[in-house]
PLY file of the C-alpha trace (Angstrom):
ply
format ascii 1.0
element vertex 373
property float x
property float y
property float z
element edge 372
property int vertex1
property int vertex2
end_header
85.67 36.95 -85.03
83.95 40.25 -85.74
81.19 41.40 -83.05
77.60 41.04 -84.82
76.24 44.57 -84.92
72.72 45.71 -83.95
70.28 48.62 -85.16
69.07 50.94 -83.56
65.53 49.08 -83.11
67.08 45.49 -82.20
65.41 45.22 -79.08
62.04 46.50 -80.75
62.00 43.30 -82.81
63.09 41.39 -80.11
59.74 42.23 -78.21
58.12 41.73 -80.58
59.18 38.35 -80.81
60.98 38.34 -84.31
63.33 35.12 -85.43
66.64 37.35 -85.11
69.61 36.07 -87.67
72.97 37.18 -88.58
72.60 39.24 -91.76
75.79 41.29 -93.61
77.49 41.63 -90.31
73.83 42.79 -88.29
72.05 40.93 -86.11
68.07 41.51 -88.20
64.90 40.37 -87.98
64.05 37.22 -90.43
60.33 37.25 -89.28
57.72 38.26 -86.74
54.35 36.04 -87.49
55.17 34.48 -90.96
56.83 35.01 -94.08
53.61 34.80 -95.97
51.29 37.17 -93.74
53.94 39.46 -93.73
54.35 39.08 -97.16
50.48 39.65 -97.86
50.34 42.78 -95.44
52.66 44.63 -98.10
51.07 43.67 -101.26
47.45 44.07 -99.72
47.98 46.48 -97.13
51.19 48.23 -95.25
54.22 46.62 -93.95
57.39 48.65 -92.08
60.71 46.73 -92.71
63.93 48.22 -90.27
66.82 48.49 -93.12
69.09 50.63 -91.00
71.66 48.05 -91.67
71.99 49.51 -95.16
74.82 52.08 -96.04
75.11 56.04 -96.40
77.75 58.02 -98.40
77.56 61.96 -98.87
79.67 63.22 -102.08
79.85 66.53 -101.99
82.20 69.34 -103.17
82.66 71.08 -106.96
83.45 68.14 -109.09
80.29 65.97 -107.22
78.61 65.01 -110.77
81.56 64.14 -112.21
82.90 62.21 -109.79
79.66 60.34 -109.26
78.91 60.04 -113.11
82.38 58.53 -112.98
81.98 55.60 -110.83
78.19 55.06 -111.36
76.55 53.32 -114.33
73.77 55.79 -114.80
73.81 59.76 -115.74
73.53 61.85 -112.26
74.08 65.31 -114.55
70.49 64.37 -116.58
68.90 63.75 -113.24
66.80 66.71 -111.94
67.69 68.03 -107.72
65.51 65.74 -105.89
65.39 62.66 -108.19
67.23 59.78 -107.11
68.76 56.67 -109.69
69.59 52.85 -109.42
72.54 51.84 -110.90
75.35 50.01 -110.30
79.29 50.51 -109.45
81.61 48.13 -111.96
84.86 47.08 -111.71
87.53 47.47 -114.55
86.07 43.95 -115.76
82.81 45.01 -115.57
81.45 43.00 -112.94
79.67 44.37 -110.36
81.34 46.06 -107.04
77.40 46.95 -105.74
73.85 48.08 -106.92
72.85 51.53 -104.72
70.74 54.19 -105.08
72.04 57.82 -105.85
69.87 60.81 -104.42
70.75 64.14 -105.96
70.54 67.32 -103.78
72.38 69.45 -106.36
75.13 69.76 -108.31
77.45 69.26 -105.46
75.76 67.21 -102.92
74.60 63.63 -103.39
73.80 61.00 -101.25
74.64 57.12 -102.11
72.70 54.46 -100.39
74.44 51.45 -100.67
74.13 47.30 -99.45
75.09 46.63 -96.21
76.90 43.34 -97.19
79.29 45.98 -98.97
79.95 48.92 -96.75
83.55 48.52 -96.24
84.26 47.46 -100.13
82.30 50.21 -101.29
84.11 52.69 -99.01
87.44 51.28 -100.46
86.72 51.16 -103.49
84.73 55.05 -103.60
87.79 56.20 -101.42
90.61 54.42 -104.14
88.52 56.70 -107.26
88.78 59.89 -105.41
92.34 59.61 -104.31
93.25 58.72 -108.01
93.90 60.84 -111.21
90.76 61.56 -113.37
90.28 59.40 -116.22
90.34 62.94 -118.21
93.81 63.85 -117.04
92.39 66.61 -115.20
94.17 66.68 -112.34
91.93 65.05 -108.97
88.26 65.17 -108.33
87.24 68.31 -106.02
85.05 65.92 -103.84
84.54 65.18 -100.11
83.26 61.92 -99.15
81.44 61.34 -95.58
80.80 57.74 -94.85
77.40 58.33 -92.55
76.33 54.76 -92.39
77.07 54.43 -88.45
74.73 57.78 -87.70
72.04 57.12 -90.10
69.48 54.42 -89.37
66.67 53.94 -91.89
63.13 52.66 -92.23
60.55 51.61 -95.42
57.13 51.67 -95.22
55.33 49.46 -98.10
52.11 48.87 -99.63
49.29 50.13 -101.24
48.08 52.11 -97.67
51.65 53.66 -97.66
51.09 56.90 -98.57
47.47 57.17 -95.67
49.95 55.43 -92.89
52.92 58.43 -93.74
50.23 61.11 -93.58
47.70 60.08 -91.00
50.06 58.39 -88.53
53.17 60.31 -89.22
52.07 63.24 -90.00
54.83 63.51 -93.53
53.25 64.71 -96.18
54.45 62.78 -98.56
51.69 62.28 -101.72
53.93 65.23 -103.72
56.85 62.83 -104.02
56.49 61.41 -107.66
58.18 58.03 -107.82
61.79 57.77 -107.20
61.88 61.40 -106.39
62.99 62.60 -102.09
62.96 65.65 -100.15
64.17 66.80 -96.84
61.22 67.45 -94.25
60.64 66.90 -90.34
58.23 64.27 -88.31
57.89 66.16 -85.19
60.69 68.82 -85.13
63.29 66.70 -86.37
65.02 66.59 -89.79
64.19 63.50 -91.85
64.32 62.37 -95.55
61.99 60.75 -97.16
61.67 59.09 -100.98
59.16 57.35 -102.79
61.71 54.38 -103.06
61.50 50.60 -101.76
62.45 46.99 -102.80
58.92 45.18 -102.70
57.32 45.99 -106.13
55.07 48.18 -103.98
54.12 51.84 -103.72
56.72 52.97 -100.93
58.50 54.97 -99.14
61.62 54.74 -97.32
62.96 57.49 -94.66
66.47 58.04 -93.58
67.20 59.74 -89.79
68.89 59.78 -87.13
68.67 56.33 -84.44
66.29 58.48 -81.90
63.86 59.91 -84.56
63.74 56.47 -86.09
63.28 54.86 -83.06
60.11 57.50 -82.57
58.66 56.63 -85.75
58.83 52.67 -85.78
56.89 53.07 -82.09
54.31 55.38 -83.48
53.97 53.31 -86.97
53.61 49.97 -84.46
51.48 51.84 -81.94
48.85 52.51 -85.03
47.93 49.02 -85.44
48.29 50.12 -89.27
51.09 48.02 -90.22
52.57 44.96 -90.01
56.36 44.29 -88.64
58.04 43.06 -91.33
61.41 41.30 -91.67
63.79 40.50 -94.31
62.43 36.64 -95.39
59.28 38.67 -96.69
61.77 41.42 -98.17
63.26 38.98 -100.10
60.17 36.94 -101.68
58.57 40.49 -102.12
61.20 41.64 -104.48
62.25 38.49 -105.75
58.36 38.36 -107.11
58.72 41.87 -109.36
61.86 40.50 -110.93
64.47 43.02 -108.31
67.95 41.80 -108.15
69.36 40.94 -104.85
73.41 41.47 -104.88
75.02 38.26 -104.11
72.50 36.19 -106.37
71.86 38.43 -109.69
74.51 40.58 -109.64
78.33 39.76 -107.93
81.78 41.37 -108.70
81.48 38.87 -111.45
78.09 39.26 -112.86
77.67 42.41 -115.25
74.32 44.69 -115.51
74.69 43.32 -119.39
74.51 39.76 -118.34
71.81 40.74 -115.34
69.06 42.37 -117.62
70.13 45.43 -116.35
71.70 47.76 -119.36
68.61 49.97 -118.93
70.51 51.63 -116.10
73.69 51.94 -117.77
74.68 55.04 -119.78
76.50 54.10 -122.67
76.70 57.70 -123.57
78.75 58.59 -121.18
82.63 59.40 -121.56
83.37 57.89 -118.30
82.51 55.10 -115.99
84.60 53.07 -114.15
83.94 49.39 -116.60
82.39 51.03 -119.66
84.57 49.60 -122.58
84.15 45.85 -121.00
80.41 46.08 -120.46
80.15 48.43 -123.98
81.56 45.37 -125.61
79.79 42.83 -123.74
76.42 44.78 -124.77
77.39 45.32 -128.48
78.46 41.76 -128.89
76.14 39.99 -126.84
76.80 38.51 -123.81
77.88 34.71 -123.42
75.31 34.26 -120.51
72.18 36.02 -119.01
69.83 35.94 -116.10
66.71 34.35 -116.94
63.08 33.10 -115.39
62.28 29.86 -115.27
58.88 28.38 -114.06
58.53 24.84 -112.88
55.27 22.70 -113.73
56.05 20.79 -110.44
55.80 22.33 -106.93
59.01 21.24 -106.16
61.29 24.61 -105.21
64.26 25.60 -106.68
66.78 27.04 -104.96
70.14 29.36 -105.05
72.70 27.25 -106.50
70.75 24.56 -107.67
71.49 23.03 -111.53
69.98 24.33 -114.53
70.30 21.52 -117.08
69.61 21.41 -121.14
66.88 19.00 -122.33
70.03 16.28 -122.76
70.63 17.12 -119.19
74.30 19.10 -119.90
74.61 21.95 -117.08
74.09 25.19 -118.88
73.62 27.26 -115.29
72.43 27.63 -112.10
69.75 29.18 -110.43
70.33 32.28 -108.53
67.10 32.57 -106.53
63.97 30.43 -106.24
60.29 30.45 -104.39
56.87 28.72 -104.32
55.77 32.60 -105.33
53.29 33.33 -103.10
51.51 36.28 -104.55
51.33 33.72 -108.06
51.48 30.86 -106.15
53.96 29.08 -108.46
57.42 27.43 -108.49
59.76 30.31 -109.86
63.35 30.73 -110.55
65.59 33.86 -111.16
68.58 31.64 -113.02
72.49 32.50 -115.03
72.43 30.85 -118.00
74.28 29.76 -121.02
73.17 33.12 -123.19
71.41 30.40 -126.28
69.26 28.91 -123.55
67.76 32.24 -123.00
64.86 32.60 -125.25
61.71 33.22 -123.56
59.29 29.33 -123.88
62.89 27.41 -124.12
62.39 23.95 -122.04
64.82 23.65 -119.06
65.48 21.35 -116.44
66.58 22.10 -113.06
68.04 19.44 -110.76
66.54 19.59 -107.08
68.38 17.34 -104.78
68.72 14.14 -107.26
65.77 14.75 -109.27
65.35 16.83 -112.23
61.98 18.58 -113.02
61.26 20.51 -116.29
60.77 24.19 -116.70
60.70 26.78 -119.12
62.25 29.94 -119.29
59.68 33.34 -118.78
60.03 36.54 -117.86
61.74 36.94 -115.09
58.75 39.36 -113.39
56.54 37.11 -112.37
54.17 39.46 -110.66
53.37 43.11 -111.24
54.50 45.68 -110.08
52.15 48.40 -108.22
54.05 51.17 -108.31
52.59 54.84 -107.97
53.29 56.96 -111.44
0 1
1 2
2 3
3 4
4 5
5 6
6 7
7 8
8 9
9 10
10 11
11 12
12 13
13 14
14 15
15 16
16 17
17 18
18 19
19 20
20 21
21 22
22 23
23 24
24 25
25 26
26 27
27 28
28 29
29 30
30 31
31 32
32 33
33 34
34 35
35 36
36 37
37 38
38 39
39 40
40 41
41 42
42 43
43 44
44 45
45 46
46 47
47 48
48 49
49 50
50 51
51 52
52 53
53 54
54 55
55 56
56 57
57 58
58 59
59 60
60 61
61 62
62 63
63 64
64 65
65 66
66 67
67 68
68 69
69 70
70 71
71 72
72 73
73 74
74 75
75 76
76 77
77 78
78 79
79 80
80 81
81 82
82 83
83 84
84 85
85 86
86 87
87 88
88 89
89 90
90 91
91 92
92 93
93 94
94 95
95 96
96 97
97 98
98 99
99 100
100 101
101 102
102 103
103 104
104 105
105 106
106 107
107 108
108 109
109 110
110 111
111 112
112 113
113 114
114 115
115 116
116 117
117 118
118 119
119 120
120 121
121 122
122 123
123 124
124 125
125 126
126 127
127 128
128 129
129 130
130 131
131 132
132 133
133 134
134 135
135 136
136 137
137 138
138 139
139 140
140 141
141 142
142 143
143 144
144 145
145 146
146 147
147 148
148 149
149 150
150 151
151 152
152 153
153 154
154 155
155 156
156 157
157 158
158 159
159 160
160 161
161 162
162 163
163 164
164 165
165 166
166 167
167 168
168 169
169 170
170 171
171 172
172 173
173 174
174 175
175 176
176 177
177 178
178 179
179 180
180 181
181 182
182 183
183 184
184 185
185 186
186 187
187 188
188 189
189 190
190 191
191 192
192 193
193 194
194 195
195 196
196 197
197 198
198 199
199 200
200 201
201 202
202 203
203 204
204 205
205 206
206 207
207 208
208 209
209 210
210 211
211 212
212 213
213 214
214 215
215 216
216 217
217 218
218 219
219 220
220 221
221 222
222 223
223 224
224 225
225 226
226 227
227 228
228 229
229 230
230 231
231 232
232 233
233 234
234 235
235 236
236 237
237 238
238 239
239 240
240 241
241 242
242 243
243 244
244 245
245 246
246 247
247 248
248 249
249 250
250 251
251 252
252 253
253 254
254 255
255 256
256 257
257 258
258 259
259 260
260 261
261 262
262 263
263 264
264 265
265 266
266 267
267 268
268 269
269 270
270 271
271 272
272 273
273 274
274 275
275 276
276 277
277 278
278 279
279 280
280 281
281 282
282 283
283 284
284 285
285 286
286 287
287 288
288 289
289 290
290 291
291 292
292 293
293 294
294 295
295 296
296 297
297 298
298 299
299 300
300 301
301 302
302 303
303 304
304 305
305 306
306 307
307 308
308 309
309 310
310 311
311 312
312 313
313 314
314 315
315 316
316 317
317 318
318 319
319 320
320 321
321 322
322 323
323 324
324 325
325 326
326 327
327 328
328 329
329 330
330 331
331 332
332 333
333 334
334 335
335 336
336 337
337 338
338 339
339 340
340 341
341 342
342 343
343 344
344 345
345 346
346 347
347 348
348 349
349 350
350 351
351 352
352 353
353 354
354 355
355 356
356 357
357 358
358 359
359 360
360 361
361 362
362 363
363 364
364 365
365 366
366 367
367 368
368 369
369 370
370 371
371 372
């Protein structure tokens, strides 16, 4: 059995008195007061989540674009030095190895942040594309990969007081960064990165150090009395909420970005991507089933797995992830349907436990998002 792995600030949130859980191989914090008042603190106020358990993969070297254009959905050569992307990394049948951010320093130097539940098949799967022939015929990719997952630990900060909290308490001045853009600075001597990134529909920013520096800068964030602990429960509902996929539920090795909602961030322009003909065709055709909202008019709560049934009560899907949305306060469903059940108003039913209980499909943001532009 494989030995459960701890950040860098485990026994910070155990002092705190956090509900710890097993989570992609870490031992993480679930929860410190409540998943709703933690919840609140980032949509109303400031919340600091410890993600160290995520991934980190430098691509560097001459052929860095290519290679990264190559096995990621969206265009790194458009992107200007110092934006970063989402996308996602298919396989040959388009579904989906992992969703990860791309950070570009330069031509040559990138940095891919990646989910922790995939470390070791992303590393496989990066290290099988650069050790194969280019899909050009041009010989190998000039690239050096650096899997920096085990030195890097990683913190976000969330909510509308985000930017005051990274200034006033941390001293990183941070209200240059434009969203989804990063540079390289220091909190107190030492070398950090920060972007105006995050998973909570919130304005947000997430920095990336060393375990020491990080452990400096969740004491100093807690010592300020300026934000609230938060732990991955309220991570979830808090992107759940904005419509943000979560990989495992909305996206899987066998879900596509086509059939997710997700084409937006994939580059059909470009000449090569690891998946592009299958998910090309899926888009140009139409695909056979999609990722939907669904809203209950009961309070009953759906959850992952649950059965999404046609008004004759034939199983057309299931639901992926599902809340009593607390920012809405409503009984919401992220759900993979049949593709001609998909049409925004269609009436649904989705069976909880033996029961069925109508709903209709919606948008699947149901609440919006507060980013800063």
């Amino acid at each position: 059995m494989e030995e459960i792995q701890k950040t860098c600030l485990h026994d910070r949130h155990v002092a705190l008195g956090a509900i710890m859980s097993p989570f992609a191989g870490f031992d993480m914090p679930i929860q410190y007061s409540s998943i709703e008042d933690e919840h609140k603190a980032v949509r109303e106020r400031c919340g600091v989540f410890d993600v160290s358990h995520m991934g980190e993969i430098i691509v560097t070297g001459e052929d860095a674009t290519d290679f990264v254009n190559y096995i990621f959905t969206n265009d790194v050569e458009e992107a200007a030095d110092g934006q970063c992307l989402y996308g996602m990394m298919l396989n040959e049948e388009g579904g989906t190895v992992d969703d990860l951010l791309v950070y570009r320093f330069n031509a040559n130097r990138y940095l891919l942040v990646v989910n922790a539940s995939n470390i070791d098949k992303d590393e496989r799967w990066i290290e099988e594309r650069m050790n194969s022939l280019r899909p050009d015929g041009e010989g190998f990719f000039k690239v050096d990969v650096e899997f920096i997952s085990e030195v890097t630990s990683e913190l976000a900060v969330q909510g509308p007081e985000a930017e005051k909290v990274m200034e006033e308490v941390l001293g990183i001045a941070c209200s240059d960064l434009a969203f989804y853009t990063f540079k390289e600075t220091v909190f107190r001597g030492a070398p950090v990165l920060v972007s105006r990134t995050g998973y909570t529909g919130e304005d947000g920013f997430e920095i990336y150090a060393t375990d020491e520096v990080i452990v400096e800068i969740w004491d100093a964030l807690m010592a300020s009395g300026r934000c609230a602990p938060c732990g991955l429960g309220c991570r979830d509902t808090l992107r759940f909420e904005v419509g943000l996929p979560l990989y495992g539920d909305e996206l899987t090795d066998e879900i596509t970005p086509v059939e997710a909602g997700l084409s937006m961030f994939v580059k059909f322009g470009k000449p090569f991507f690891a998946g592009r003909d299958v998910v090309a065709a899926q888009k140009a055709e139409g695909p056979h089933r999609k990722i939907v909202g669904l809203e209950l008019t009961d309070k009953a709560i759906p959850r992952h797995g649950y059965e999404v049934l046609d008004q004759e009560g034939s199983v057309i899907g299931h639901v992926t992830t599902g809340y009593r949305a607390i920012s809405v306060d409503k009984s919401v469903a992220m759900a993979l349907v049949d593709a001609r059940y998909s049409a925004l108003g269609t009436p649904l039913q989705v069976r909880i436990r033996r029961k069925t209980f109508p709903c209709t499909v919606v948008k699947k943001k149901f609440y919006r998002k507060s980013y800063k532009q």
